[in-house]
Structure formats: C-alpha cells, structure tokens
N, C-alpha and C positions, 0 to 999 in steps of 0.2 A: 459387392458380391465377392471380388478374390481375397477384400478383406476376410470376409465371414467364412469365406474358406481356411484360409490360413490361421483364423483363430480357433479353427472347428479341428484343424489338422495338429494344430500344436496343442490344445487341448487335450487328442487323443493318444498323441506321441505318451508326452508324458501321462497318460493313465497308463498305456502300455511299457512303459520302461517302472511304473512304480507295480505294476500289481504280475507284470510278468518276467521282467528282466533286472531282480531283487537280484543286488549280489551276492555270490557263492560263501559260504563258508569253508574253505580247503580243508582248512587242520580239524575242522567236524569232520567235513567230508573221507580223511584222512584216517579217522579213527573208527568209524562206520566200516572202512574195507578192511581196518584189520579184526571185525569181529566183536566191536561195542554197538553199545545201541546209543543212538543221540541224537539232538535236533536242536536247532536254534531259531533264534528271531531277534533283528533288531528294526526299532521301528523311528523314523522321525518322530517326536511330539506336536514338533509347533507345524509339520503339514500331512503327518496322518500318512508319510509314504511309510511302504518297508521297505529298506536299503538294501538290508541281506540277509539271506534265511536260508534253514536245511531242514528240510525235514519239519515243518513248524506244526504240524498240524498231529507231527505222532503224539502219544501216552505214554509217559513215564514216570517212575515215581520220582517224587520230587524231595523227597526227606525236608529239611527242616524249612526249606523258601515258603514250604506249605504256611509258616507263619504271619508271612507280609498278609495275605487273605485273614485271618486272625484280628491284625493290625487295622487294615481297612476296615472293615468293617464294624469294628467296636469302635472305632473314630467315627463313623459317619453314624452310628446309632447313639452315643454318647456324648462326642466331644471330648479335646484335648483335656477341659478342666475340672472334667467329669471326677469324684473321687466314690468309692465304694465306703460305706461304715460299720465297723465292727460294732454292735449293741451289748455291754453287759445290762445287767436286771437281776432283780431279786424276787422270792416269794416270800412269802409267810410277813412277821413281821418285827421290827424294829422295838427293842426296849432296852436303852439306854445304848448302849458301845455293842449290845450284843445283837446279830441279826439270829433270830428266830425261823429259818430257814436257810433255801437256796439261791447260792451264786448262777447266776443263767450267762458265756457267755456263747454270746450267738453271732454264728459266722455271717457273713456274705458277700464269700469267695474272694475276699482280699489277698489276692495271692502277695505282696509286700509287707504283710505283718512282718514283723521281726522282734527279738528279743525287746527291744526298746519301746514296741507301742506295747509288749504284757507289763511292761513296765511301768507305764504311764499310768493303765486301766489298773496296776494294784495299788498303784499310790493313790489314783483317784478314789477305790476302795477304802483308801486307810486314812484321805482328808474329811470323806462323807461321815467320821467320826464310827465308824463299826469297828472293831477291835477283833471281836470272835466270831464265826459264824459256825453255828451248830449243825448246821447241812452239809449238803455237797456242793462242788464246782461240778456244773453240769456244761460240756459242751454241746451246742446245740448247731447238729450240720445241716438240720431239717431243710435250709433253703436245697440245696442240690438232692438229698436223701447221701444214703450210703451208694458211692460210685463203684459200680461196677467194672474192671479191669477189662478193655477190649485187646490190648498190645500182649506180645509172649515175652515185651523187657518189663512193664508192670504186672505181669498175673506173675511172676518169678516174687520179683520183689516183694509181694505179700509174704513170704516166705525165708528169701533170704535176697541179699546184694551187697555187691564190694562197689559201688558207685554212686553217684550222684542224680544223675538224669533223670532215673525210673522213680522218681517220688511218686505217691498214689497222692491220689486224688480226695479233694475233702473240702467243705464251702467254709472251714476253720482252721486252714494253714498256718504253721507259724515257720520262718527261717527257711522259704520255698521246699519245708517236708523232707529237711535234712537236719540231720543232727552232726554238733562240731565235736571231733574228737582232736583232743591236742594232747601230744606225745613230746614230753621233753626229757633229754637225756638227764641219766645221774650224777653226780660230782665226780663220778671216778670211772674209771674203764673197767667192764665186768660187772659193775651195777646195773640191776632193772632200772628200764627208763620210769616216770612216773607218766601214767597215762589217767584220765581226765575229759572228763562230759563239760564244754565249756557252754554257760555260765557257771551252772552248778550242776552236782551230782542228781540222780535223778532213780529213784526207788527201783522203778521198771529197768532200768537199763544195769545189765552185768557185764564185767569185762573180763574177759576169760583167755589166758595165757599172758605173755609176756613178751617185752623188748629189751634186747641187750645193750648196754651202752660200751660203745668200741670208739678205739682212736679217730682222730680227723674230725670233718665238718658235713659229710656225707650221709644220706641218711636211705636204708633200702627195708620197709616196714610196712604189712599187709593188716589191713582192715576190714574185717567184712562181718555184719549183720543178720543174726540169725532170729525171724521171730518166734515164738511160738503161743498158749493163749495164755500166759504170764508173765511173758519176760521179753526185753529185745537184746541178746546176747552179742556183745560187741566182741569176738574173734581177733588176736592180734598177735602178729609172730615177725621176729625180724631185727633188724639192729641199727642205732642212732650212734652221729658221731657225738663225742663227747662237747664238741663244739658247735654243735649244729644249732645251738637255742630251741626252743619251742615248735615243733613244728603241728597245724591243723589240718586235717585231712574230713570232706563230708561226707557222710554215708545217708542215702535215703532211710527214711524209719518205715516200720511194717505197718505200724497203729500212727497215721498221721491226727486223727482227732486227740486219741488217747494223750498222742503228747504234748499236744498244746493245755492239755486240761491240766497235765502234770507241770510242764514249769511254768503256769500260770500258777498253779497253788506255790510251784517255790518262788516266785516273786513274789505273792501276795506275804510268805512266812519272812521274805526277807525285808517287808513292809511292815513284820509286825504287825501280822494278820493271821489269826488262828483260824483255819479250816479241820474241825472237829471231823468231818467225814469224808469219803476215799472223794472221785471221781466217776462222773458218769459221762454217756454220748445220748445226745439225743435225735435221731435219725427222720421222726415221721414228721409228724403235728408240730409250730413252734410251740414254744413254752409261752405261757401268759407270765407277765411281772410286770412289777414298778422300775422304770429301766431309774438306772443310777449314774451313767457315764455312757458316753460314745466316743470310737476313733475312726477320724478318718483315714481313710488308702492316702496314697500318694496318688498324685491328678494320672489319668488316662494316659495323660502322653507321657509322663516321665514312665508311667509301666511299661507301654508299648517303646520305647526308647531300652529299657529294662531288657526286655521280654527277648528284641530281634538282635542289640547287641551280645550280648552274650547264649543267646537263643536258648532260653529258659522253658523247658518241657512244662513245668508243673504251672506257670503264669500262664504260656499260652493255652494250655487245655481247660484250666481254671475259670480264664477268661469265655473261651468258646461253650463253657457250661453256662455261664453267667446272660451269653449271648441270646442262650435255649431257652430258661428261665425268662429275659427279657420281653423276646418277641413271640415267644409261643406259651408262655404261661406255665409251661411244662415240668410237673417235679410228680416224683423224683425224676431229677435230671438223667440223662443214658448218653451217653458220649456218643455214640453212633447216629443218637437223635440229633448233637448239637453237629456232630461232620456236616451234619446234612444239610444245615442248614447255610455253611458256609458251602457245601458242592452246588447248592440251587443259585449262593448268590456268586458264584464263581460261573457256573451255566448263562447266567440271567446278563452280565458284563460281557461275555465274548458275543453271545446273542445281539445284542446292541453296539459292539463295535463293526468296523467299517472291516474289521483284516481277515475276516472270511464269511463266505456264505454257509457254509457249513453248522452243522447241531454242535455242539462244543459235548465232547465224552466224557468232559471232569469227573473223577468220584474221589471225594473228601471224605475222612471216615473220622478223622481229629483234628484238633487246633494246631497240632505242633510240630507234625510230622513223622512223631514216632513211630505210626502206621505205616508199613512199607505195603501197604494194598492201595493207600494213595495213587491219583495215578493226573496227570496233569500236563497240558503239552505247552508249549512255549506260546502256541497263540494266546492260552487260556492268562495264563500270566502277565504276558505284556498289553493284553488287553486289560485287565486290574488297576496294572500300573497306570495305563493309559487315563482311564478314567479317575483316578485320584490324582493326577495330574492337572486333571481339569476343574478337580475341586480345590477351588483357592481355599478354602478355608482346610484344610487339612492336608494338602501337601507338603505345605513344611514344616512339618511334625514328622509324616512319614522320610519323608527326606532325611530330616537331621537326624532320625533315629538309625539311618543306614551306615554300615561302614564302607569307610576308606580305604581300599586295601593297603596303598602302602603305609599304613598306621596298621596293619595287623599282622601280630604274628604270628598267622597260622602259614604250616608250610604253602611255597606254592604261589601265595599272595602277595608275597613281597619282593623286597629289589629297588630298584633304581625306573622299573619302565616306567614309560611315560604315558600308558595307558592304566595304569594303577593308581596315580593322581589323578583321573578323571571319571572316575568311577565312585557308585554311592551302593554299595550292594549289600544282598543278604546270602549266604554262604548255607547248602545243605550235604549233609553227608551221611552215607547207612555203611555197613560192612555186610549185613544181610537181608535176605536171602541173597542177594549181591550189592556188589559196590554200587553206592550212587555219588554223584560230586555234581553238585548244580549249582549255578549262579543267578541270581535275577535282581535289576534294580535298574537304578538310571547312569547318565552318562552323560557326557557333554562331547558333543560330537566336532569333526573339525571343521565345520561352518557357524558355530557356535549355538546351535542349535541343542534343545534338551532332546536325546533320547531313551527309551527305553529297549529292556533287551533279557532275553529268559535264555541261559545255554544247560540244559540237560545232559549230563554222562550218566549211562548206566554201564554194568559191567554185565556177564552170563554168567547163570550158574557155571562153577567150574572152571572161568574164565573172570577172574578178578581185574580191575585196571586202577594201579594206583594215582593217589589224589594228586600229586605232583606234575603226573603224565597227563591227566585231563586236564589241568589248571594251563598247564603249556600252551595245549594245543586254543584254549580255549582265549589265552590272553592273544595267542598273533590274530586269530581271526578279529578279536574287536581292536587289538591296535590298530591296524588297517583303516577305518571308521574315525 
C-alpha cells in the first residue's frame, strides 16, 4: 500500500514539474519587457517532457522555418528517393533528320533543373537523329497551370527585381527562375566592363547601360530586371575593379516558362539542332506526343537538403504545389490552396501531440515563408519536429539537412559557444511588415538526450529588433539546456 503510494506520488511529482514547472526562458522573457513579441519551447524527445518554455502557445510569423513543414511532409508523402521527371515529346512526325513538328517540354515542378539537365535533353534531341525541327519548342506548365502571385515580393517581381529570392513560380523551372549575369572588368581602367547572360546570350533579354572598370579588386555594381511583354531588360550601372576577375550576380526573371523555353532552344542550336520557329507556353490541357527522352530531379532528400540549407523560396513553394497536385488532384494549382494543405497538416500534428490541450491556430498560406501572414507558435513546430522524430525512416534526412550553426556564416550564428556545436537548425528571417528572426530544430541536450525547440522573435511595427540582438538573447537561453 505505501508502495503504491509513493509510486502514485512520484508519478505525479514528475507530471507536475514537466507540464507545470517548464523552465523560464529569461533572455525571451527579457526581450518581451522591452517591447518584442516572442515565445519559445524546448521539449525532451526521448521522454516527451517540456524543459522550458515562454510563451509557447502564442502566433507569430515564422518566415522562412515555415519550410521544415515543406520538408516534412514531402518526405513522408514521397520519400527520401523520390525523384520528379522532366518529359520532353514531340508531335507531328519524323522524316528522315527532320521533325515535322513540335518539341513538347513538359514541366513537373522540378525545381533543380539546371542548365546541365537542358543540356542533357538537347543532346538526347540531337542523338535521336533529328537535326531540324520545323515547329516550335513548346513549354508545357499545364501540371501547376499559370501560378498565380499571393506575396507583394512576387507580384513585384513580375515586373521588375534586383534580387534573387522572389523567382515566380512555374511547374518548368530552370536554374531556380534566375538568371546569371556575369560582369567582368576590361583590360584597362576607364573601360566598359563586358557584361554577359551566362551560358549564352538570350534574344529576350537586353542589357541596358553600363560598368566602369576602375583600379583595385573591388567591385560596387547594381543589377536589376525590368520586364515588360517583349523583353526582360537587364539595368546595370556602377564600377568593377580592374582586378576583380568575373564576377556573377542572380536576378529572378519576370517570364520563368518563357525562359526556360529560350535557353533550351540555345542548347538545342548549340547541339546542332535547328528550331525553325519561336517558343511557346502551354498553361491548360497537357499536350499529347511521342515522348523522345526523360530527366530525372535529383532524389527528395538531396532537394529538401537543397531547399532548407540555403532556404531556397522557389524549391520550397515549387515543391508545396507539387504537394497540392499530389494529394488533392488539384490544377490549376493556387498556392493558397497548397498553404493549406500544409496549415491542416501542421493543425493535425500538434492536435496529436502530447504539449497541449488546446486547438493549434496554425495558418500557412505558402511552402517557404515568404508569406509574412504565416503565423505559427512554438508548440505548433516543435510538435512537427516531434513527430518526424519518431519517424525512423525520415528523420535523418531531415536532420542531416539542418544546419550547424557554428559552420554558418550568418551573422549572430557563429563563435566559439558551445551551444552552437549542438544544434541542428533552420534559420528564419523577414524585415517586413516587421522584423522576424526565428529558430527551430533539434539539439542534444546535457543529459544526452535528443531535443527539440522552436524560439520565435518578432519585432513591432515601428519598433524593429535587429538579428544579432535576438540570436543573443536566444542562444543563452538554450545554452543553459
């Protein structure tokens, strides 16, 4: 009997020290009084306690961590060895070297095409023995339809952009829906640098003004992308050192199908493959053909490795269309349709965790975070992690795709501490409508135990808080742990 007491007593102790007397987060707590908004969670993995928490149940936006959820879940609907396949095909028909028709190639959302697989498919064009083809190259995005822009850094960008990030969207990607501009200085100081669409030049694309070439190895030189319905006008003003070598800078493009349709025809001409007529897109219906060649993606995991290292906007949203497409049959795709499908499965995981009673308020509106309408609390995350945790078979995928901090060098991440070696994270960041800096990932705690842990900063309108001063407050609290 005072057995069964005292196993009934210590039973309870410990439910009541895990689920009530979760230790503080100060340096959150710290930043909360001067006027940020934030909230944390870390949880044990291998006994399901929370250790220490602030705030874990508030909403905020989570910028780009929104992608582990991306991640998750196209592993557990695919698999790590999963690869997507690009289809080309043809119509009409074949008489002798000449194709009597159209090149068909047809996307399906491979956001890691790259120069080298149009590369592949022109040369496979030019061993199948066709020489000229009297039609067109027809891109065909029909899997997603024409994507419709929900962010105000992509509805811009149809228009103009000096960046990378904001690539649009298209189920016929090539070189993640940027184009390489490489600026290299002249022989002499005072000469126009020579600037250059790398691989080749490209019909549609204009380069409009000039670089100076000045003493030194220093280079301070602006790029920016204008489209309109003719041309994508590449804008460049500014000065290279004469020593500086080559330098490439990326610009998202306005027409992401348009230009994969063009430097496939310049591959195919550089294959010694005549394309008699322009380019087209083809958005609704696929096209019927005789396919002629297939390429595959690169496997799941090396994307999702891809995707969360470098936190790739156009793979992860790419991807979450692809997800739409998958499980709801749904085209033309709508990005708002596919958010949603990860906010239900982001809903449906904290729902089934043990770390609250409570509705989870998740709302996902994209794959990649661009969306700062995103809104996502620390339980909602570390309850994800939680549960791909428990998935042996895709854990270490997700795992090994996380970074390190003290291998990163973004401000803030790095140093010498000794909680930076024991961390496996994904890193999010927005500047508007306010600053966000969030962390989420796992952790090896100091009983050697795996845990996981979600720390949310947000800033106020008006009231910015920069990434260095969250990353602080944010690394004593888990050194601590």
């Amino acid at each position: 009997m005072i057995k069964s007491f005292l196993y009934m007593f210590s039973i309870l102790s410990l439910t009541l020290f895990t689920t009530v007397y979760a230790a503080d987060l100060p340096a959150m707590r710290a930043l909360q009084a001067q006027g940020y908004n934030v909230a944390g969670l870390v949880v044990d993995l291998q006994t399901g306690e929370k250790i220490a928490e602030y705030d874990a149940e508030k909403i905020l936006t989570p910028a780009s961590v929104t992608k582990i959820y991306t991640a998750a879940l196209a592993l557990q609907t695919w698999g790590p060895d999963y690869r997507f396949e690009t289809e080309l095909l043809y119509t009409g028909r074949r008489v002798g070297s000449r194709l009597e028709g159209d090149l068909i190639l047809r996307g399906s959302g491979d956001a890691t095409l790259t120069n080298e697989g149009l590369w592949r498919l022109a040369l496979d064009v030019a061993r199948s023995g066709i020489q000229v083809v009297t039609g067109k190259v027809i891109v065909d995005e029909s899997r997603f339809g024409r994507v419709t822009c929900v962010t105000v850094d992509r509805c811009k960008a149809e228009d103009k952009s000096w960046r990378s990030y904001d690539a649009l969207i298209t189920a016929a990607p090539v070189n993640h829906g940027n184009v390489a501009v490489v600026v290299t200085p002249g022989s002499q100081i005072g000469q126009a640098a020579n600037i250059s669409i790398d691989p080749y030049p490209l019909d549609h694309f204009v380069i409009e003004g000039n670089i100076t070439t000045v003493a030194g190895r220093g280079a301070e030189f602006n790029v920016s992308r204008y489209t309109d319905d003719h041309s994508e006008r590449l804008r460049v003003s500014g000065k290279i050192g004469v020593g500086a070598g080559s330098q490439r800078v990326y610009r998202s493009v306005g027409k992401a199908a348009e230009y994969t349709g063009e430097l496939f025809k310049r591959f195919l001409k550089a294959a010694d493959v005549t394309v008699e007529s322009g380019t087209m897109i083809n958005t609704v219906t696929p096209i019927r053909g005789t396919r002629l060649a297939t390429l595959p993606s690169q496997t799941l995991g090396r994307a999702v490795s891809d995707m969360l290292y470098y936190s790739n906007n156009m793979l992860a949203d790419t991807l979450t269309l692809n997800l739409l497409v998958e499980l709801q049959n749904a085209q033309p795709a709508n990005m708002l349709a596919a958010g949603n499908i990860l906010e239900t499965y982001a809903r449906e995981l904290t729902q089934r965790s043990s770390l609250t009673n409570n509705p989870s308020q998740a709302r996902i509106f994209d794959g990649s975070g661009l969306n700062p309408d995103n809104k996502l609390a620390p339980v909602d995350l570390v309850a994800m992690l939680q549960a791909v945790y428990h998935r042996t078979e895709d854990f270490p995928f997700l795992l090994g795709s996380l970074r390190v901090p003290l291998h990163s060098p973004a401000r803030g991440l790095s140093g010498s501490h000794e909680v930076w070696k024991r961390l496996a994270l994904k890193t999010g960041g927005l500047s508007e409508p306010v600053s966000v800096h969030t962390i989420a990932g796992y952790m090896r705690l100091r009983n050697g135990n795996w845990g996981a842990f979600a720390m949310l900063v947000n800033g106020r309108p008006g009231k910015p808080i920069y990434r260095v001063k969250a990353f602080e407050a944010i690394r004593k609290d888990l050194e601590r742990l």
